[in-house]
Structures are given as C-alpha cells and as structure tokens.
C-alpha positions, -999 to 999 in steps of 0.1 A, spaced: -47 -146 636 -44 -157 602 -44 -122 589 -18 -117 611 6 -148 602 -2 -136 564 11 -104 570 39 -117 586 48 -138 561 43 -110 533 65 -90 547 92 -114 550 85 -129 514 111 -109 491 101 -96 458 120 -111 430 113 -85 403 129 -62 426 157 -87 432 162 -94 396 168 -53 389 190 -49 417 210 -76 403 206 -62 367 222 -33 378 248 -48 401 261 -70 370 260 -36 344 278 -16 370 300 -45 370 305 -42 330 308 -7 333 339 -11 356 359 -31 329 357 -3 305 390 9 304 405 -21 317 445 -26 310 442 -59 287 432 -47 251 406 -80 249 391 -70 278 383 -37 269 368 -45 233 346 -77 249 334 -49 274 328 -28 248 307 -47 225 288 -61 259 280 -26 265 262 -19 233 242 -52 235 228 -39 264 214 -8 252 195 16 271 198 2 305 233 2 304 230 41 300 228 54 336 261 35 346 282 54 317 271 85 328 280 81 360 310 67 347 315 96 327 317 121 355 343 99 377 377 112 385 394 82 370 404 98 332 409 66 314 374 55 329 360 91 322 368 92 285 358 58 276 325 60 291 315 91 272 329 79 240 307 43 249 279 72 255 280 86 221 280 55 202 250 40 224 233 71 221 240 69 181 230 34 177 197 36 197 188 68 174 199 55 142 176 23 149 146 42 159 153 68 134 151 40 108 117 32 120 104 63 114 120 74 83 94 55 63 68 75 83 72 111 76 32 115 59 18 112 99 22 144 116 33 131 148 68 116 135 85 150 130 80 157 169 93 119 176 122 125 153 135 158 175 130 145 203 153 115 192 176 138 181 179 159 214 186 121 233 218 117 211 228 148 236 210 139 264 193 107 275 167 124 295 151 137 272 118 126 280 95 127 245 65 132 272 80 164 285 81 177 253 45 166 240 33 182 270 50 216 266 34 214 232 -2 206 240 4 235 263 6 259 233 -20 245 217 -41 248 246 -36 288 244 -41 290 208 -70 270 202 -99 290 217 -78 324 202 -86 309 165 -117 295 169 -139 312 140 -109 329 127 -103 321 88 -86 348 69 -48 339 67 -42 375 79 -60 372 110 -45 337 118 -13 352 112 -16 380 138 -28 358 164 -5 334 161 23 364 160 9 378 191 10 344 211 46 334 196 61 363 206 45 390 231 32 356 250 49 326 243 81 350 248 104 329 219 125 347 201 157 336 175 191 334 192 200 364 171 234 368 195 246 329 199 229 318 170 258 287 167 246 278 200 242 237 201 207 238 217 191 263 194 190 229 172 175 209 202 135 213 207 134 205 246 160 231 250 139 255 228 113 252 245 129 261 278 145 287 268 126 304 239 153 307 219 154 289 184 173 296 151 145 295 118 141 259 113 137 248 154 116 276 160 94 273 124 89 233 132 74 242 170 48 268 154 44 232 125 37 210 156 15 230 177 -6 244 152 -12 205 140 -30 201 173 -54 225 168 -62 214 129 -41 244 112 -24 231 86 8 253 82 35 248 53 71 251 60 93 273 36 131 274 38 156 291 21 194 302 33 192 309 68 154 313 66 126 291 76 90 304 78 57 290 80 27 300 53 -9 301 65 -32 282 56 -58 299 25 -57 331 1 -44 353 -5 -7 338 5 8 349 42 40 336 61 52 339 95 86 345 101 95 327 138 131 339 138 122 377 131 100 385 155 70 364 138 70 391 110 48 386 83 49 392 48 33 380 16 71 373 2 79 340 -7 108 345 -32 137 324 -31 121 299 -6 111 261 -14 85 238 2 99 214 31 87 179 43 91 165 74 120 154 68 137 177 49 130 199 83 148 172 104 178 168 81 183 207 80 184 206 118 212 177 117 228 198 91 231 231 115 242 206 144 268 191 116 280 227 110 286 236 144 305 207 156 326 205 123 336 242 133 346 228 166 366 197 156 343 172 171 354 139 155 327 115 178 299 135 176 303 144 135 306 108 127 268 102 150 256 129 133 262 115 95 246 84 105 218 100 119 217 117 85 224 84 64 192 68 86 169 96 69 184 90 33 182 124 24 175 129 -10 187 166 -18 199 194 -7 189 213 24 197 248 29 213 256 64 200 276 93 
C-alpha cells in the first residue's frame, strides 16, 4: 500500500522544470507578439528584449516569420538575421584566435551555415564527415606515394562520394554552405577543397590548401608535389603556378567572400551587412581570391 499511495502521489506531483519551460516559452511567444506593435517604444523595447534572449527566442521568430500577418512577417525575419548575426559573430570571435587546431575550420562552417539556417546541427555535420573518413581510412592504409593517395582519394571523391562542382549554378547560395554540400554533392572549389581538408584530418593526412582565382585545390602530402582539384572532377596535376598557400581562415573568409558576392549581386542589404561582421569577427588580414 505504500507503493501504491507513492505512486499516486508521483503522478500527481507536477514537475517544475517542465513548468518553468512551458512558461519560458509562453512569456517569449508573448515577446514575439509585440514585434511589430503600432507604438514605436514598444517595438524598439521588444526588439532589444529579443536579442537578450538569444537562442531560445529563435523558434518563435521563425514561426513568426512564416505568419500571414506582413508587418509581423517582415520584422521577425529581419529580428532573425540580426540574432542569427550576433550569436555568430560572438562565437566566431571565440574561435578566431583558434585557427592552429584543426577542428575549428569545421566549427567555423558550420557557424556560418546557422546564419541561414538555425538547424544546422554541427553534429549532423561531424557525422557526415566521420562517415568519409570511415571509407577512406582502410583504402590508404600502407599507401605513401603522393600519387597513389591522390588517386584513391580521386576515386572516393568522385566515382563514390558522387560530389561534383556546381559547374551550371555555380552562384548558387548553398554551394558556400557545408551541410548543404554535403547533401547535395555539389560544391564550388573552396567548399568542396575544405571537405576533402576535414576528412582527410581524421585519418592523419595532412593535406595543404592552395587557392588562386576561382580555384582551390588540395596538395598531398610528400614528394614529388601532387594536387587534387575537387571542383574539376578531382583532377590531378603537378601544377601549382599562380596559387598561394591558405590557412584556416583564409579558407573561411574566402567562403564569406563568395556568399558576400552573391548577395551584393542580389541587393541584399540585411544579409550583406551580417556578412561583413562575420568578416570583421575574423580580422582578415589580406586579400582572398574569390571562388
């Protein structure tokens, strides 16, 4: 019997974490819904409200953002931009001090792809890397002429991994976003170089990124000198004219530079101005070719 009247009692007993969210959420719903208010005061105490409370606040402005009310509609996707912006730039400035550990150029694009979409998840993307490296590992094991390693990594790229350079949209927006890459197998040279960078870092190949005008290939570890070309059908050559080293970061900055290109094209004010700050997080220090 006293099992029983524990039971009981436990199931009548509430659970206040799960009250406290659902009240969390009723009150940023709430905040959400003042938004686009009429009084001018209103709207800018909402506004700033929104942005102090960050990412939870981000599933109510996209719903928001798909209502039928316009006023409503527009102002929560320009809230989303900003929130999105501000929640990169701050990570981004985290990281920017990092760029000598390997992992932070895969952090970094996976930041950048949540300025476009919140659900981005970086796990999702980690995994669909360790994936590749899975296949690649035991196909280099032994391997070490730069030749050889090229070949292989040719033949998984393209004939297996299927990904290819957007050769027909190659303005597309998500050629510069690596979840979308790696759904769709389609990159331009700088996306596509930086996934063969990261998975071949899980499997101890350490690969060198070259870029030049619209070009972006990776060189093989040893002598003599060979270099992939992602975007061409992983073509190799022994040519290296006219191409420069890249960090880290110099690979991220190009790929905010192609997204900056695009959207300049296409008169997009909100998402131009996320974009420089995103740049201004990384303090770039030169010039990075495009593409």
């Amino acid at each position: 019997m006293e099992n029983a009247d524990n039971s009981e009692t436990a199931t009548g007993d509430s659970n206040p974490r799960v009250e406290a969210d659902a009240s969390e959420s009723a009150r940023l719903a709430a905040l959400v819904s003042l938004i686009a208010d009429a009084s001018p005061t209103v709207r800018e105490a909402t506004s700033q409200a929104v942005m102090e409370a960050g990412r939870s606040v981000l599933p109510h402005l996209e719903q928001a953002s798909d209502q039928a009310d316009a006023r409503r509609r527009v102002r929560a996707r320009l809230l989303l931009v900003e929130l999105r912006c501000r929640l990169a730039v701050e990570q981004l400035e985290q990281l920017r001090e990092r760029f000598d550990d390997p992992r932070t150029l895969e952090r970094a694009t996976v930041l950048l792809a949540q300025t476009r979409d919140a659900g981005v998840q970086a796990s999702e993307v980690s995994a669909a890397l360790d994936g590749l490296a899975a296949d690649l590992a035991p196909r280099i094991e032994g391997v070490r002429h730069p030749r050889n390693l090229a070949q292989i990594l040719r033949e998984l790229l393209v004939s297996e991994w299927g990904f290819r350079g957007n050769v027909r949209n190659y303005y597309d927006l998500e050629n510069s976003y690596i979840d979308r890459v790696l759904d769709r197998r389609l990159g331009i040279p700088v996306t596509l170089g930086a996934i063969c960078l990261m998975v071949t870092r899980r499997v101890g190949l350490e690969l060198r990124g070259l870029g030049g005008p619209g070009r972006f290939l990776v060189q093989l570890p040893g002598d003599p000198v060979h270099l992939i070309d992602p975007f061409r059908g992983g073509a190799i050559t022994q040519a290296s004219a006219g191409l420069r080293p890249m960090s880290d970061r110099d690979i991220l900055v190009r790929m905010i530079g192609n997204l900056q290109l695009v959207h300049r094209g296409r008169g997009d004010v909100a998402e131009l101005k996320v974009l420089h700050r995103l740049r201004r997080a990384l303090e770039p220090g030169s010039p990075v070719a495009r593409g």
